[in-house]
N, C-alpha and C positions, 0 to 999 in steps of 0.2 A: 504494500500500500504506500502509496509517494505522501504522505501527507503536505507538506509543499502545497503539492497539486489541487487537492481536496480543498484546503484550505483558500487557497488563491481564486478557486472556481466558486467559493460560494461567500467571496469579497472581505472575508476577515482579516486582519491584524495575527500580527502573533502573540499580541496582549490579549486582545479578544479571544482568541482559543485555548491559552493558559488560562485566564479565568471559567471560559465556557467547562472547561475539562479539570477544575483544578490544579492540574500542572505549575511548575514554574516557569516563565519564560522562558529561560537557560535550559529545560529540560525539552522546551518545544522546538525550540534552537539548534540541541543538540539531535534530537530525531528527524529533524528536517535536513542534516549531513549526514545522516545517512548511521546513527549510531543507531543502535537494536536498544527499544526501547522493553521495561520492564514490565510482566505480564500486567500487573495493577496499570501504567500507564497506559497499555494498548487496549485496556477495558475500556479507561475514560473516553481515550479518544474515537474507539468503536461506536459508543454510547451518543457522542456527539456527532460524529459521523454520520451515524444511523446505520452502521454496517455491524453486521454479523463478526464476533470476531473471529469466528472459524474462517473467514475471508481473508483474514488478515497471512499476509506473505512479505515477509520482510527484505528489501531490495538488499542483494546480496553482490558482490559485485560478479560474480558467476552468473547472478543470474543476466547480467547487465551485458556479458557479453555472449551470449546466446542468440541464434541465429533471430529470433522472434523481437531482436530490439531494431527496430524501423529506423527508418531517419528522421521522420518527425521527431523523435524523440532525443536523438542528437542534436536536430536545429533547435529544439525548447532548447535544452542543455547549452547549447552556444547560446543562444538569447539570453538566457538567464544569467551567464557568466561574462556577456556586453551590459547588463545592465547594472550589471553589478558593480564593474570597469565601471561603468558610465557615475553611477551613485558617488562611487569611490573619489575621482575625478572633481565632481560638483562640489561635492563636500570641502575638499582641498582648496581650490576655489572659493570658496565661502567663506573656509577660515583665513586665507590669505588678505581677503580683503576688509576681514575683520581686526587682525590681529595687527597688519602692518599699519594703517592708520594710528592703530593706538601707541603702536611703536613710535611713532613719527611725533604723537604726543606728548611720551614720555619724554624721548629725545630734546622739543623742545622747550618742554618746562623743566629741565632740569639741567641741560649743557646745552642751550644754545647756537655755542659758538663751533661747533665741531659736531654735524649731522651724521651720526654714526647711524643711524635708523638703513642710509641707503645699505649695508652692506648685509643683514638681512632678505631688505627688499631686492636686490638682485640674484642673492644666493637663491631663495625661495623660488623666487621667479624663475630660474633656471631648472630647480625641478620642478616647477607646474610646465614649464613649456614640454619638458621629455615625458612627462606626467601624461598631458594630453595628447602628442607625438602618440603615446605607446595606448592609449586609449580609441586616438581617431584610425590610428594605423597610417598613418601616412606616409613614412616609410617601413615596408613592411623586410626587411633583411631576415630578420629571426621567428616567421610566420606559421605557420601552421604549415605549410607547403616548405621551406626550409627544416623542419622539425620531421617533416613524412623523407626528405628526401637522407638525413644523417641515420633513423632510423631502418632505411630499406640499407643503407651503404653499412650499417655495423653489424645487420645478420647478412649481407651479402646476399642482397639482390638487387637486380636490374629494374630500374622504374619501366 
């Protein structure tokens, strides 16, 4: 059972289903990576569900790579792991234009004379710019097509 999926498809938080289910966040967290969660939790969350929990199959990574996992299920998987990138990305972002301002504050209510704030602001800057670089993909050298072709060349085969 993906719960992820479950959950996403019937627009919940993962606050909202830690509470719906009693859980902890942290423990909704951890079974949404993929951890085998414990018979008591997989009751709550059956119950909430509305699923039988004799239904309940715990994604194994075995079972992940068996011939019946489609490619939808690889594109969700890359999506989910672009938006994650992406979230990641924002967030950094966010805080940089939070944090350097107030940098720039301190800076000048307290040494005026020698704006130390830019050295910061450039450093950071520099990794939000490869930050985003490696989020938009824009140069892609180390891609998933670079990553398929060292893998075929170290078991030694021909693309």
């Amino acid at each position: 059972m993906n719960v992820r999926k479950l959950r996403l498809q019937r627009g919940w938080s993962q606050e909202e289903l830690a509470e719906m289910t009693g859980l902890s966040i942290r423990t909704i967290q951890r079974i949404e990576r993929g951890q085998t969660p414990a018979l008591e939790s997989r009751k709550a969350l059956a119950a909430v569900f509305d699923i039988d929990i004799s239904q309940w199959q715990p994604e194994d990574s075995e079972m992940s790579n068996t011939p019946e996992t489609t490619a939808t299920d690889q594109q969700e998987q890359q999506a989910l792991e672009y938006v994650r990138d992406l979230k990641a990305f924002y967030t950094n972002v966010l805080t940089y234009l939070v944090v350097i301002p107030f940098l720039f504050f301190i800076n000048l209510t307290t040494s005026p004379g020698y704006l130390w704030a830019w050295w910061p602001t450039f450093g950071w800057g520099i990794g939000l710019l490869i930050h985003g670089i490696q989020t938009f993909e824009v140069f892609n050298f180390f891609g998933p097509g670079w990553e398929k072709k060292q893998v075929e060349k170290r078991l030694g085969r021909k693309l």
